[in-house]
Backbone as a ProteinNet text record, in pm:
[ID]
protein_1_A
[PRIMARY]
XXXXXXXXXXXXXXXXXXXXXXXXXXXXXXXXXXXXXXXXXXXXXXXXXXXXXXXXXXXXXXXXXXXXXXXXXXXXXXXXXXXXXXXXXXXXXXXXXXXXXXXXXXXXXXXXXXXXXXXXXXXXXXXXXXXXXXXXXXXXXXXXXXXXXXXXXXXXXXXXXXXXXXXXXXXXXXXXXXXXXXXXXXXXXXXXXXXXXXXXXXXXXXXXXXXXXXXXXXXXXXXXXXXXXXXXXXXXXXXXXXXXXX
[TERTIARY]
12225.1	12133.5	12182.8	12229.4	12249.5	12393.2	12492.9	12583.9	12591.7	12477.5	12472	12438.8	12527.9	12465.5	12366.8	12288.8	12128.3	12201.2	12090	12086.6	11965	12028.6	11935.3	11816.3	11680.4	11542.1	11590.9	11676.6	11651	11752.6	11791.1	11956.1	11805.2	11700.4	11628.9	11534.7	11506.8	11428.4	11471.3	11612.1	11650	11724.3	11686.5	11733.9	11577.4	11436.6	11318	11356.9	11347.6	11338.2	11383.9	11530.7	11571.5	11548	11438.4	11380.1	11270.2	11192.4	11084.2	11068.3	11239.6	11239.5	11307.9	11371.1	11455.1	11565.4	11564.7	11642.5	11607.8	11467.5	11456.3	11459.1	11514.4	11521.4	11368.6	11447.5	11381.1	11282.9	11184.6	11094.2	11082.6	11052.8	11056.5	10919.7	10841.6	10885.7	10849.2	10966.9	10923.2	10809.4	10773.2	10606.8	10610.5	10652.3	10593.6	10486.3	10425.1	10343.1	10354.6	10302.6	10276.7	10461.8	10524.3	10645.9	10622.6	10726.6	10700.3	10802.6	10848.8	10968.8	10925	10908.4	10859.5	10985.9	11105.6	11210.6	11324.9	11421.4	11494.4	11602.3	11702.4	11849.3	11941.7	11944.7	12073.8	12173.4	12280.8	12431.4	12495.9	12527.9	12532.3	12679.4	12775.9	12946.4	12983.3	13076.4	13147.1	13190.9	13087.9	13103.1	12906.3	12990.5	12823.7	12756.8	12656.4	12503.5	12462	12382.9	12330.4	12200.5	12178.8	11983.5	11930.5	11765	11718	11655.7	11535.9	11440.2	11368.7	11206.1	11149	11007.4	10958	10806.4	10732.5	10583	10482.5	10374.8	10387	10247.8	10275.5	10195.1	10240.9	10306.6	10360	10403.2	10552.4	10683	10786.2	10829.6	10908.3	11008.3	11130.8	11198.7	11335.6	11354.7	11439.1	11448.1	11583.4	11668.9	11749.5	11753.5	11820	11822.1	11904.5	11812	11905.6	11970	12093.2	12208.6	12214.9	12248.7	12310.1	12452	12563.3	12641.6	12740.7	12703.2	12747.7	12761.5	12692.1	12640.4	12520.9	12445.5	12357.4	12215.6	12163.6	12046.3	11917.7	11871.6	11758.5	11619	11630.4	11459.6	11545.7	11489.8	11516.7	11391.4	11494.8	11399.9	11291.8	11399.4	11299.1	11308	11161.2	11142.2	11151.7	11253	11291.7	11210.3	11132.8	11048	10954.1	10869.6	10795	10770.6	10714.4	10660.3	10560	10506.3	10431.6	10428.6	10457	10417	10313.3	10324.2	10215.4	10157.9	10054.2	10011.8	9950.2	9921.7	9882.7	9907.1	10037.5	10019.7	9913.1	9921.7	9824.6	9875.7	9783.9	9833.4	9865.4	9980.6	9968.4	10028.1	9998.6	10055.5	10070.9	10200.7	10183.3	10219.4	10098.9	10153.9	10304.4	10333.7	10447.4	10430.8	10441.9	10466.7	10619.5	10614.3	10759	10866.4	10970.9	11106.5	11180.6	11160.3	11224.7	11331.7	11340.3	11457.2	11582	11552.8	11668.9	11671.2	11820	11802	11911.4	11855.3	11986.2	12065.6	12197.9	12267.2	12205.2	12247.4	12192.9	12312.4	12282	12344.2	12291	12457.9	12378.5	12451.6	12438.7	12434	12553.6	12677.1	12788.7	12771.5	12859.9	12827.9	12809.3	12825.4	12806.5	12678.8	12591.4	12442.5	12403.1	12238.1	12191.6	12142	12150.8	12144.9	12251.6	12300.8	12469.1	12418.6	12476.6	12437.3	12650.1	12664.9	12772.2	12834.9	12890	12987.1	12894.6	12879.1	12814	12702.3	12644.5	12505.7	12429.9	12568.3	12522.8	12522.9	12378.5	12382.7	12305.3	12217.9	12124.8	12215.2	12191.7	12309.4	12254.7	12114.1	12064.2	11908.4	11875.3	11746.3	11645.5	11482.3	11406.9	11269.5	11244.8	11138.5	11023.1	10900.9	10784	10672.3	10564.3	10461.2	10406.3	10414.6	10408.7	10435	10594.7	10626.5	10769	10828.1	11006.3	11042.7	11142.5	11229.4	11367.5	11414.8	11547.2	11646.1	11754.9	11868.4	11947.7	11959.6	12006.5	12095.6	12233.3	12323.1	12394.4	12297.3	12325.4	12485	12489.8	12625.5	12647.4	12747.3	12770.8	12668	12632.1	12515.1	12589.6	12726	12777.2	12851	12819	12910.5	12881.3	12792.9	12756.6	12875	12904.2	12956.1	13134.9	13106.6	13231.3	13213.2	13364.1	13358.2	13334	13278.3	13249	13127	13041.5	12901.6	12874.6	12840.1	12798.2	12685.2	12624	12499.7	12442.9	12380.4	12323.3	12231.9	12237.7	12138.7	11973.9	11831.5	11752.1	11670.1	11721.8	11675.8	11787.5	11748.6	11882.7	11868.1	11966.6	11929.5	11975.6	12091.8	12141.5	12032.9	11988.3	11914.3	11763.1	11713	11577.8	11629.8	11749.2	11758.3	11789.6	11828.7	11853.4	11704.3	11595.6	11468.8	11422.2	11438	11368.5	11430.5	11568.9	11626.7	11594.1	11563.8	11500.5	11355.1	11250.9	11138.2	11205.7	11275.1	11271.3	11369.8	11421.3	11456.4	11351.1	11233.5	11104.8	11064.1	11131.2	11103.7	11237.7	11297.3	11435.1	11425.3	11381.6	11338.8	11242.8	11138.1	11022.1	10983	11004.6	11070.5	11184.4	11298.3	11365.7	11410.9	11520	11505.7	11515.9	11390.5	11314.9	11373.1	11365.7	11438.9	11361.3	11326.1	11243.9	11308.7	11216.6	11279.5	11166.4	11270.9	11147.8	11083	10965.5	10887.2	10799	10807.1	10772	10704.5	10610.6	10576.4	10436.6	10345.8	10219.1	10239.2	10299.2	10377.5	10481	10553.9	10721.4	10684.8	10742.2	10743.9	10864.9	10962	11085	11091.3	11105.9	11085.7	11245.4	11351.8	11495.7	11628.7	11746.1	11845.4	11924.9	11917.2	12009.8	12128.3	12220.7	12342.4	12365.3	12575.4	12648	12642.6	12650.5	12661.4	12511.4	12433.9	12301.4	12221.9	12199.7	12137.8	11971.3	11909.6	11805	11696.3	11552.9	11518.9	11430	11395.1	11301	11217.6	11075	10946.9	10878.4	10865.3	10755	10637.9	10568.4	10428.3	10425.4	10358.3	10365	10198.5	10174.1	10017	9927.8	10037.1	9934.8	10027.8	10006.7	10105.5	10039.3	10087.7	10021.7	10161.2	10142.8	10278.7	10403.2	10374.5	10422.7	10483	10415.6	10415.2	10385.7	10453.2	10429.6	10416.8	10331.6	10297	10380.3	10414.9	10413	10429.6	10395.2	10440.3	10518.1	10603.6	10716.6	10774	10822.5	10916.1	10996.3	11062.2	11253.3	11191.2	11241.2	11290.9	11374.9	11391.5	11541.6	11500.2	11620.5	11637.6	11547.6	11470	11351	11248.4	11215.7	11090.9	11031.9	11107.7	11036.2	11085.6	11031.8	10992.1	11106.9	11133.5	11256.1	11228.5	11163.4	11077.4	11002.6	10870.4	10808.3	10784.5	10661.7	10652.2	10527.3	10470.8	10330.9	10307.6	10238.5	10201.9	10348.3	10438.8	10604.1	10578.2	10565	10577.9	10683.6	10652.5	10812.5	10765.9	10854	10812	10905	10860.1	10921.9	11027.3	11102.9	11195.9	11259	11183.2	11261.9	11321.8	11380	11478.9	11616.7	11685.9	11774.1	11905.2	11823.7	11959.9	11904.9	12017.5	12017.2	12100.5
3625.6	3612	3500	3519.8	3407.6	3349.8	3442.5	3370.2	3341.1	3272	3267.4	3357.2	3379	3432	3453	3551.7	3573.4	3665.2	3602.6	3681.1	3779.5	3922.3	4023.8	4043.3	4065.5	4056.4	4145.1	4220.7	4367	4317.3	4239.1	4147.2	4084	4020.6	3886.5	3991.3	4118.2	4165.3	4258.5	4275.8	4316.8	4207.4	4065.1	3971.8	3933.4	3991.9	3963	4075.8	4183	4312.7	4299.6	4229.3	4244.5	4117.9	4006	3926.5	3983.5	4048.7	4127.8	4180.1	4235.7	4388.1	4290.7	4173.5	4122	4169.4	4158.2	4261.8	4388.3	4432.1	4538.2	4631.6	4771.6	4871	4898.9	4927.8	4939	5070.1	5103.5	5195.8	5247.3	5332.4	5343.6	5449	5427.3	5355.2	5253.7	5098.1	4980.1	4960.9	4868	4817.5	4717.6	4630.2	4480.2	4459.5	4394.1	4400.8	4197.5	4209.3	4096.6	4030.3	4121.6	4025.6	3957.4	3842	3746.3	3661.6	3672.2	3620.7	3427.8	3376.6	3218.4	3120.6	3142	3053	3150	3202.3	3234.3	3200.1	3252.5	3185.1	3210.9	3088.2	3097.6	3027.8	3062.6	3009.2	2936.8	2806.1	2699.5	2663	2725.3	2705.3	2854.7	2866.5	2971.7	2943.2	2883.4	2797.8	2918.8	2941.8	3037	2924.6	2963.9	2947.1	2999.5	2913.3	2960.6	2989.3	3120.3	3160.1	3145	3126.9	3158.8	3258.1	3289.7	3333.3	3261.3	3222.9	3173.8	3153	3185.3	3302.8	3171	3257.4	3160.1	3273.7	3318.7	3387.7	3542.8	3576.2	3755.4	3679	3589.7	3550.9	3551.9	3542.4	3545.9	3499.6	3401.4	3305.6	3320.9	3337.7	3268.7	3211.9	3068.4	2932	2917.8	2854.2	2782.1	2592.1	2564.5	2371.9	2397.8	2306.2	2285.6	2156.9	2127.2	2049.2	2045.7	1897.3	1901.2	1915.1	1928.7	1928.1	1903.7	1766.5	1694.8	1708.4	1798.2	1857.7	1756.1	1644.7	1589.1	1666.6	1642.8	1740.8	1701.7	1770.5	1737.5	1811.5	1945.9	1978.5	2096.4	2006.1	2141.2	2193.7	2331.3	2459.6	2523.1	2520.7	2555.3	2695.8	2734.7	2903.2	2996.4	3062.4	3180.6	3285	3330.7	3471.4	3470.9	3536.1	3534.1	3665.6	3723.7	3847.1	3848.8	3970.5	3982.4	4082.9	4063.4	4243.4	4302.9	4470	4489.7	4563.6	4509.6	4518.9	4681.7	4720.5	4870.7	4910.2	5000.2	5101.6	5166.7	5142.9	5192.6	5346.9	5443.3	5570.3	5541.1	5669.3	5636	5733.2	5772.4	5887.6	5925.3	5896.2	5885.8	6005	6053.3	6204.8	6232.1	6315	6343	6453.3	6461.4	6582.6	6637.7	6799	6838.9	6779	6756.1	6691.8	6765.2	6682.9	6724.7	6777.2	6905.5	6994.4	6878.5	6778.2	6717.6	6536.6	6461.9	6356	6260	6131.1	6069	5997.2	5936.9	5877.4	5779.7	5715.4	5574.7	5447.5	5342.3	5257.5	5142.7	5032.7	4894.9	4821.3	4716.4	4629.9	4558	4467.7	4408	4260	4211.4	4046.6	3997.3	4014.8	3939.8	3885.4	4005.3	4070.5	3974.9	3897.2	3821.8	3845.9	4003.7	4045.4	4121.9	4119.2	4163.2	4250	4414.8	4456.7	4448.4	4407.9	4466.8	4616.4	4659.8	4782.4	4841.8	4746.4	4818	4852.7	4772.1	4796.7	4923.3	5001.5	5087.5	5243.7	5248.7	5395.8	5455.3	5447.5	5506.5	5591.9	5683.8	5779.6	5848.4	5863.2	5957.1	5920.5	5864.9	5836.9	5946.4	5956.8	5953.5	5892.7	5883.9	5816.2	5883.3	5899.1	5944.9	5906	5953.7	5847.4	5768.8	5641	5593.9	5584.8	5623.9	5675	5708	5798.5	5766.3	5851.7	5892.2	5965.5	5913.9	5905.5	5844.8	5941.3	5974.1	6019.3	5945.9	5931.1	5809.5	5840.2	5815	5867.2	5766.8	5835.8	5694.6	5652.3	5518.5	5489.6	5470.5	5517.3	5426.6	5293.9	5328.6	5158.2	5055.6	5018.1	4946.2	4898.9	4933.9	4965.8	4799.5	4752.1	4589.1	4466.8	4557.3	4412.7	4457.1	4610.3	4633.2	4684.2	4572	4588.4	4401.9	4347.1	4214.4	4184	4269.9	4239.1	4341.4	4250.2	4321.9	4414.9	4511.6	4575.4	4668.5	4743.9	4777.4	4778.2	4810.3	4805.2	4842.7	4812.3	4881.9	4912.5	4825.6	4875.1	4936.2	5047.9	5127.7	4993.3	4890.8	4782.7	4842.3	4901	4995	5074.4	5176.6	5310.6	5202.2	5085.5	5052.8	4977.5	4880.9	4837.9	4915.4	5034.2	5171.4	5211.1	5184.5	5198	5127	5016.6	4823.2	4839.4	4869.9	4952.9	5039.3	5153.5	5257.5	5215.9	5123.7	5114.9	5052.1	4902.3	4844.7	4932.2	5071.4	5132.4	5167.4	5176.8	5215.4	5149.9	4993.4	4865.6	4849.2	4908	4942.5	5063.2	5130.5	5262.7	5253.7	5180.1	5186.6	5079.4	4980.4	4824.4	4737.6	4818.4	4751.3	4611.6	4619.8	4404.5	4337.7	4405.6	4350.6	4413.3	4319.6	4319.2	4314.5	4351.1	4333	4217.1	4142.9	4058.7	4054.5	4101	4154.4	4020.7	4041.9	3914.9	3974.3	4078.8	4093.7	4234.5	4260.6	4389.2	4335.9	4398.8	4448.6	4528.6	4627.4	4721.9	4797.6	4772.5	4857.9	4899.2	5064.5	5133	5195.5	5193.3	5192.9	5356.5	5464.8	5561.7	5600.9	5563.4	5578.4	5500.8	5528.2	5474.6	5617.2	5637.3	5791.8	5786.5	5899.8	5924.8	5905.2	5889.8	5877.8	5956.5	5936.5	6063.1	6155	6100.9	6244.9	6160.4	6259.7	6272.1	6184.4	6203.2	6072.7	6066.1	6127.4	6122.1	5994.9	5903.5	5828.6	5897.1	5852.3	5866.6	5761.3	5698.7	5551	5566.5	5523.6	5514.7	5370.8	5328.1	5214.6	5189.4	5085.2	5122.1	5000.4	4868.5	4800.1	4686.7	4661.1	4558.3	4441.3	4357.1	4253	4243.8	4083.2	4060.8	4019.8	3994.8	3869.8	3969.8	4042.6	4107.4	4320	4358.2	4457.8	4521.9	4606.3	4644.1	4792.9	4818.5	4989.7	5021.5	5198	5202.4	5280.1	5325.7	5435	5495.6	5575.9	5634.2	5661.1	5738.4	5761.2	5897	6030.1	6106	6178	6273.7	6332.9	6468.6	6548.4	6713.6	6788.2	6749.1	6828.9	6801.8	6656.5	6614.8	6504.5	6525.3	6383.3	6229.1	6158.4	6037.3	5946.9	5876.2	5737.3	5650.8	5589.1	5459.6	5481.6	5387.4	5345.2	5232.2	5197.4	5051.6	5099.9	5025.1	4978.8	4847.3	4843	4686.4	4632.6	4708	4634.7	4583.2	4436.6	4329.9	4259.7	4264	4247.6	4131.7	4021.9	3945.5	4069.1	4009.2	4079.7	3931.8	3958.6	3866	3969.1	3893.2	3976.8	3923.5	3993.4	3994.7	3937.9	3969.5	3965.3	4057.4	4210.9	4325	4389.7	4359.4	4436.1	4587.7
11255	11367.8	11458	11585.8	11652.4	11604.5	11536.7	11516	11388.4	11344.2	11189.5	11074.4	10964.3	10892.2	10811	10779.6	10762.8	10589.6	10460.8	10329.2	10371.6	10411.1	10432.4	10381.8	10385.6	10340.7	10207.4	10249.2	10106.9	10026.6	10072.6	9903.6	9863.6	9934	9846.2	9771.9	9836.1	9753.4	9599.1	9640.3	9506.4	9396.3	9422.9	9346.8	9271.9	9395.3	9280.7	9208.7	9264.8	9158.8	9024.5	8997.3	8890.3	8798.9	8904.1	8783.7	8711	8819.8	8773.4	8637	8650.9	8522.5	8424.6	8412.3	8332.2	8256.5	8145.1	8079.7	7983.1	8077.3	7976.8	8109.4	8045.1	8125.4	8196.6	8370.9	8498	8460.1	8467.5	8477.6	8624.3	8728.8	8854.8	8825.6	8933.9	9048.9	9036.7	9082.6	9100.4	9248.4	9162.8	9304.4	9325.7	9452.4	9477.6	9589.2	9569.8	9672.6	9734.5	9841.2	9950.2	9973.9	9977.5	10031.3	10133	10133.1	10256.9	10233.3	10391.4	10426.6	10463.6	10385	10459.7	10525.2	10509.7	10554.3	10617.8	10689.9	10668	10585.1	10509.1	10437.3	10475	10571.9	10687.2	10600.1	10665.5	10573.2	10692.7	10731.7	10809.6	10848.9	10646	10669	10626.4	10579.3	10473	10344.4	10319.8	10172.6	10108.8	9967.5	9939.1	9872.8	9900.8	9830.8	9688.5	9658	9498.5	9505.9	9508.1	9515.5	9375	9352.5	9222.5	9258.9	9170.1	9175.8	9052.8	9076.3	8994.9	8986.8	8852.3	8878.6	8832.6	8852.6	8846.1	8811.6	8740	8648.1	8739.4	8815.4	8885.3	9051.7	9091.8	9177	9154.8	9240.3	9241.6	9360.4	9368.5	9455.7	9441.4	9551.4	9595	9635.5	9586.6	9653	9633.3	9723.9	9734.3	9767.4	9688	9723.4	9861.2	9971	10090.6	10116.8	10174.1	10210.4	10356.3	10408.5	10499.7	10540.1	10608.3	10589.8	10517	10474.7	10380.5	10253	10223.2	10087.5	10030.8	10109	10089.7	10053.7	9953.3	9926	10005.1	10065	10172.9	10116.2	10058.9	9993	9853.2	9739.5	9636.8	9596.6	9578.7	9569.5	9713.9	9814.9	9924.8	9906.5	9929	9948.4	10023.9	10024.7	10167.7	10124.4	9964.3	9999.3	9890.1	9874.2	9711.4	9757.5	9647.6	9593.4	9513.7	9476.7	9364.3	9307	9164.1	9115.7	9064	9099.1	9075.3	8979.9	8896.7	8789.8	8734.7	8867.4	8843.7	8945.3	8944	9094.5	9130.5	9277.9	9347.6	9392	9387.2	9465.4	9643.5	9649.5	9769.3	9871.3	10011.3	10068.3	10220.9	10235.4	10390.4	10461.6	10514.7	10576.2	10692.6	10645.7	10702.7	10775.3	10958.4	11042.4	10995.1	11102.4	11089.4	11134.4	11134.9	11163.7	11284.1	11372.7	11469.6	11525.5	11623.4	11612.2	11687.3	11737.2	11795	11744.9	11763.9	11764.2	11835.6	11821.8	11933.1	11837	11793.7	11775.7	11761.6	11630	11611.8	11677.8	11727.4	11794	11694.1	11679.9	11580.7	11734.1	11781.8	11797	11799.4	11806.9	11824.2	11825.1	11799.8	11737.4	11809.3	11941.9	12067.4	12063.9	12030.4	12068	11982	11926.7	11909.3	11747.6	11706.2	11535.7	11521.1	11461.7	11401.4	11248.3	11241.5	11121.1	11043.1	10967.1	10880.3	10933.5	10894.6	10871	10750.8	10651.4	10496.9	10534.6	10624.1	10623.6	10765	10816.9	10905.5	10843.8	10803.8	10722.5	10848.2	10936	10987.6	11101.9	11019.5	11147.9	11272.8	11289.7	11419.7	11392.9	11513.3	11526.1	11619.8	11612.1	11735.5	11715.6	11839.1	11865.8	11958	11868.8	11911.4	11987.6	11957.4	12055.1	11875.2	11911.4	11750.5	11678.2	11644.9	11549.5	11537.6	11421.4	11477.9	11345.7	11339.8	11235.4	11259.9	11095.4	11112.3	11019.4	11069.3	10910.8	10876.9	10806.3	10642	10576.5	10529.1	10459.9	10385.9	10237.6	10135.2	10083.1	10146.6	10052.7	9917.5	9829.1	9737.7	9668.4	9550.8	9541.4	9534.4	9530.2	9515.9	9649.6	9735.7	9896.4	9936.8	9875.8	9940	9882.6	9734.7	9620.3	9583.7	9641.9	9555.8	9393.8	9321.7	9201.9	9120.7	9230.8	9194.9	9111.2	9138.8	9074.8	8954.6	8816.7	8727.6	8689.9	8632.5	8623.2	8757.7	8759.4	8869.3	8970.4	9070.3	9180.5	9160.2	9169.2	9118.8	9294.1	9380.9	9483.5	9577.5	9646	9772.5	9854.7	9852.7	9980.2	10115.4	10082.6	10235.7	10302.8	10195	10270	10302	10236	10290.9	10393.7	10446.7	10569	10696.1	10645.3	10760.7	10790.8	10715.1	10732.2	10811.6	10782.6	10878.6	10990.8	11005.9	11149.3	11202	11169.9	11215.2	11310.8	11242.1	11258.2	11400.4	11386.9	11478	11666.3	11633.2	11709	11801.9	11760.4	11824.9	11980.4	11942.4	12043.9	12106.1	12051.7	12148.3	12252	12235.8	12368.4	12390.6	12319.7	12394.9	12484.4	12452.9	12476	12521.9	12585.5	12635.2	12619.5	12573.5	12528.5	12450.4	12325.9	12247.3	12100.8	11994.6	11869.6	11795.1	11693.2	11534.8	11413.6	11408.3	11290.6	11167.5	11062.8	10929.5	10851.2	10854.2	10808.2	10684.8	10648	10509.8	10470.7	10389.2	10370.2	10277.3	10268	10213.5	10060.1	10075.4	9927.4	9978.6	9822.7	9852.9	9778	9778.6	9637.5	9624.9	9546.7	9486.7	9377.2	9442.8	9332	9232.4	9333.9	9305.4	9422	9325.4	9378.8	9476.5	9585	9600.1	9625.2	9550.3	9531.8	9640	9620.8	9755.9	9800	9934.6	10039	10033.1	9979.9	10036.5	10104.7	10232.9	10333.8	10278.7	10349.9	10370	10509.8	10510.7	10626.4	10622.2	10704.7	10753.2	10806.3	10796.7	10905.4	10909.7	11011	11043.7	11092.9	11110.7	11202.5	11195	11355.4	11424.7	11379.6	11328.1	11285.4	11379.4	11391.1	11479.8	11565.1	11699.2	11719.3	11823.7	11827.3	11983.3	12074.2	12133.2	12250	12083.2	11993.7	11882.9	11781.9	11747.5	11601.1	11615.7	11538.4	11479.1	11348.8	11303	11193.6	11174.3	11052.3	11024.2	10878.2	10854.3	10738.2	10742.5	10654.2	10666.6	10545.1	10524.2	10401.5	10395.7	10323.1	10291	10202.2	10247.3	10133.9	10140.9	10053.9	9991.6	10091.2	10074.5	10132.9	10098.7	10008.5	9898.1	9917.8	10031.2	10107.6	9960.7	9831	9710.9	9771.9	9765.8	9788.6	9737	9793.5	9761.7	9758.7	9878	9883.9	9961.2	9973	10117.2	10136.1	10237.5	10258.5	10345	10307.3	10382.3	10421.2	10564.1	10620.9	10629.6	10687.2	10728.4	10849.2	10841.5	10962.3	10991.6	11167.3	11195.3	11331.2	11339.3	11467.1	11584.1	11709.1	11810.6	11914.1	11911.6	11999.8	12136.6	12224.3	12375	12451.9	12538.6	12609.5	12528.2	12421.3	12317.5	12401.3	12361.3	12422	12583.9	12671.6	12733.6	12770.3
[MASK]
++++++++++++++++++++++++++++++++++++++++++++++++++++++++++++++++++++++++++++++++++++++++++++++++++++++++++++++++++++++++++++++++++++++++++++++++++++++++++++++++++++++++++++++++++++++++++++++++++++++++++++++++++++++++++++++++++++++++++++++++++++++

C-alpha cells in the first residue's frame, strides 16, 4: 500500500486458522467470526518479520513486536488482527440470482497505483457489476502458489481465491465510484467449506448491503461449477479511500 508492503488480511487469517485447529486434523467447514483488522502489518525494510498468534480463551490475536529502524523495540506484541471462533455454527444462506450472460475483464492495478496486488495474488479473471451487487470468475491456483515449496503442511484457507473475492467486492467502487479503493477492515463471519483444486473455475457473488461517505459493508460467496459452496463472508467491511486511481 503506498509503496509499502502490506501482510495480506487472508495470510493473517490463515495463520489464525491454523492456530485455531492446532494439531489436530481441520474439520470444515472452518468458522471465524468478528475478524478485525486493528493495525495494519506494514514491512518498513526487506528484512522479514516474525508474526504470532496468541489466544485468550475463544479470542485469537496476531501480534507482532514492533522496531524502529534500528531494530530498537518500541511496543511488544502489538496487534494487527484477532478473531474468534465459533463455537457453534450458525446456519447460513445467501441467495444467489442467475449468472450473467456477459462479463468484463478483470483489471489489478500497477505499482505505481496506490494498492499493488502480486502476480500470485491475481486470480480474479472477469468481473461484473450490478445494481448492488457484482459477480466475479475465479480461477483457483495451486494452494501452494503463495510459498512455493518453502512452507511445510497445508493451507486450510484458499487465501488466493478469498482475496480474488475482497477484490471483486471492491471492483464495485471502481465502476461505480470512480477513484475510490476498498481497504479490508475485517468481517462479521467467514465460513471456510474447502480448499479448491488447481485450475477450477470459481464464481463470486456479492451484495453491497450497507455503505456511508467512509465505509462499506457486504456479504458474498465463492462456489464451484456445481453452484456447492467454498466460502462466504458476511458483514465484509471495507474503508473507502478516494481519489487513489484514476
Amino acid at each position: 500500500f503506498k509503496g509499502k508492503p502490506l501482510l495480506p488480511m487472508v495470510v493473517g487469517i490463515e495463520a489464525i486458522a491454523e492456530a485455531t485447529v492446532g494439531s489436530t486434523p481441520v474439520v470444515y467447514p472452518l468458522e471465524l467470526h468478528n475478524l478485525s483488522v486493528t493495525q495494519p502489518f506494514k514491512f518498513f525494510t526487506d528484512s522479514s518479520l516474525e508474526a504470532r498468534v496468541l489466544r485468550e480463551e475463544s479470542t485469537f490475536q496476531l501480534v507482532a513486536d514492533f522496531r524502529n529502524r534500528k531494530g530498537q523495540l518500541i511496543e511488544a506484541n502489538r496487534v494487527h488482527m484477532t478473531a474468534e471462533v465459533a463455537a457453534v455454527p450458525r446456519p447460513h444462506n445467501l441467495q444467489r440470482p442467475m449468472e450473467p450472460e456477459s462479463f468484463n475483464d478483470a483489471w489489478y492495478p500497477e505499482s505505481e497505483l496506490s494498492i499493488y496486488h502480486g502476480p500470485s495474488f491475481r486470480a480474479l479473471r472477469q468481473s461484473r457489476v450490478g445494481d448492488r451487487a457484482g459477480w466475479g470468475r475465479i480461477l483457483a491456483p495451486h494452494p501452494d502458489a503463495l510459498n512455493g515449496s518453502t512452507r511445510d503442511g497445508t493451507w486450510l484457507v484458499p487465501c488466493v481465491v478469498l482475496d480474488a473475492a475482497l477484490f471483486n467486492c471492491g471492483c464495485y467502487y471502481y465502476v461505480r465510484h470512480p477513484g475510490t479503493i476498498t481497504i479490508p477492515l475485517g468481517m462479521e463471519r467467514l465460513i471456510v467449506t474447502r480448499v479448491p483444486a488447481e485450475g477450477e473455475p470459481c464464481l463470486c457473488y456479492y451484495e453491497l448491503k450497507d455503505s456511508d461517505d467512509n465505509r462499506a459493508c457486504f456479504n458474498f460467496v465463492v462456489v464451484d461449477h456445481s453452484g456447492e459452496e467454498i466460502l462466504a463472508a458476511y458483514g465484509y467491511q471495507t474503508a473507502l479511500v478516494k481519489g487513489e486511481i484514476e
